[in-house]
C-alpha positions as CSV (number, residue, x, y, z in Angstrom):
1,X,-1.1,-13.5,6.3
2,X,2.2,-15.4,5.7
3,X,3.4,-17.4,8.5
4,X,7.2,-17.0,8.9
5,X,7.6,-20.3,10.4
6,X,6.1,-21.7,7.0
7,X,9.3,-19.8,5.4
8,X,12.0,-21.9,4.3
9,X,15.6,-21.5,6.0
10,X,17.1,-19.7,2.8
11,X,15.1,-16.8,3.5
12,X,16.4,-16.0,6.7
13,X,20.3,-16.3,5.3
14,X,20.9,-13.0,5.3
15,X,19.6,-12.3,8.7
16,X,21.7,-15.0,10.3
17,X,25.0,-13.8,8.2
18,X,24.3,-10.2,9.4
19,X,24.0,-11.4,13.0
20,X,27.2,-13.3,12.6
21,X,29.3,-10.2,13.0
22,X,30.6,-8.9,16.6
23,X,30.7,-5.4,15.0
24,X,26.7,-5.8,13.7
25,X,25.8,-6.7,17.1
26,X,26.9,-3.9,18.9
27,X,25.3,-1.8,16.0
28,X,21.6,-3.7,17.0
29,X,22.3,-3.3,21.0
30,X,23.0,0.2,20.5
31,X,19.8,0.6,18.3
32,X,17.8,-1.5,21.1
33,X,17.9,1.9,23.2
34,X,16.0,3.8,20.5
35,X,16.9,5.3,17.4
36,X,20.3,6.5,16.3
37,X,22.0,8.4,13.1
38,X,25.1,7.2,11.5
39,X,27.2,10.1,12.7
40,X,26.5,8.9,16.5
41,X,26.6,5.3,15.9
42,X,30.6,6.0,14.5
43,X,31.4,7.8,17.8
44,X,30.0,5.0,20.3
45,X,31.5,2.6,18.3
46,X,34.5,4.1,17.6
47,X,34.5,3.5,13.7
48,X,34.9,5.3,10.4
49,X,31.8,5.6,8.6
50,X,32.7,3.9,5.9
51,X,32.9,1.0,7.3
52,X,29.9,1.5,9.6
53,X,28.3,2.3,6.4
54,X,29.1,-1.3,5.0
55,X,27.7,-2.7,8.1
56,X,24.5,-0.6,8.2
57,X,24.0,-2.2,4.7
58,X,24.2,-5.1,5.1
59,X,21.4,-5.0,8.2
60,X,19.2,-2.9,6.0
61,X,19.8,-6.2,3.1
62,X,18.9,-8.2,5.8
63,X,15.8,-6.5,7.4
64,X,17.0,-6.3,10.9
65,X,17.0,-2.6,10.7
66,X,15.3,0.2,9.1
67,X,16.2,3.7,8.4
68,X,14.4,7.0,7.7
69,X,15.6,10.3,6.1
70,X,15.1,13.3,8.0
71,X,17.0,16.5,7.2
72,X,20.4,15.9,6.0
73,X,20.4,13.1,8.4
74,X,19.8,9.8,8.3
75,X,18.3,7.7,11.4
76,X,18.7,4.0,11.9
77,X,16.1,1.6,13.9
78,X,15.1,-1.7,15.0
79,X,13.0,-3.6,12.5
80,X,10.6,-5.2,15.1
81,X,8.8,-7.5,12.4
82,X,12.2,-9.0,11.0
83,X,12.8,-10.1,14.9
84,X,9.1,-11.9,15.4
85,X,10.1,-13.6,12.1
86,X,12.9,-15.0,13.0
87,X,11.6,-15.9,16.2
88,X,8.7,-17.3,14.4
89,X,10.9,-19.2,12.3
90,X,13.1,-20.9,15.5
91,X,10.4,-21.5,17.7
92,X,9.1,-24.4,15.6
93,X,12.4,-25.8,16.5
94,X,11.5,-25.8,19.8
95,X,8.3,-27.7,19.1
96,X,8.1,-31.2,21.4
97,X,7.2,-32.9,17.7
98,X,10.6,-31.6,16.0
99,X,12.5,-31.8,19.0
100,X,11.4,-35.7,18.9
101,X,12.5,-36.5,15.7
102,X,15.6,-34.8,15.9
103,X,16.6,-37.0,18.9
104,X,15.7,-40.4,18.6
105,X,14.8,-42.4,22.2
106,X,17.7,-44.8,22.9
107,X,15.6,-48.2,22.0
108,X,15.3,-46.5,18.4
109,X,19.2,-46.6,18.7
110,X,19.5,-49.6,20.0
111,X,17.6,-51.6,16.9
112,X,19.7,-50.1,14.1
């Protein structure tokens, strides 16, 4: 299995650029309560659906959410796996061994 840590930071550009957005945001914290289809995510968030459409792309390009036909309507969810990746993929940033390097001790300084 591929370890998303192991992933280099290029493949997660799209994700952080689609997170980047206020509007995006509130599109993922209204999706965090469960499913939602296009027509009700325009009237919480008080937008036109074509631009909520350009938005919904650009999270589906992105991975952060998913989307499933049913009807005439289309549904919009979470994409848990995209989240643990990304997680995955900050968490080594967090590691005592980067957070080391990244910060050199003040005798390190001091010799330069």
């Amino acid at each position: 299995m591929h370890d998303p840590a192991q992933s280099s930071p290029n493949s997660f550009l799209a994700s952080f650029q689609a997170l980047s957005d206020p509007l995006r945001r509130q599109i993922l914290e209204l999706l965090r309560g469960g499913e939602l289809c296009a027509c009700d995510l325009s009237e919480r968030l008080a937008v036109k659906q074509s631009r909520l459409s350009f938005h919904l792309k650009t999270l589906k390009a992105a991975k952060l959410i998913v989307a499933r036909q049913e009807s005439r309507w289309i549904y919009y969810g979470l994409n848990p796996s995209q989240f643990h990746s990304l997680e995955s993929f900050l968490s080594h940033y967090q590691s005592p061994s980067f957070l080391a390097s990244a910060h050199p001790s003040s005798s390190d300084r001091q010799s330069r």
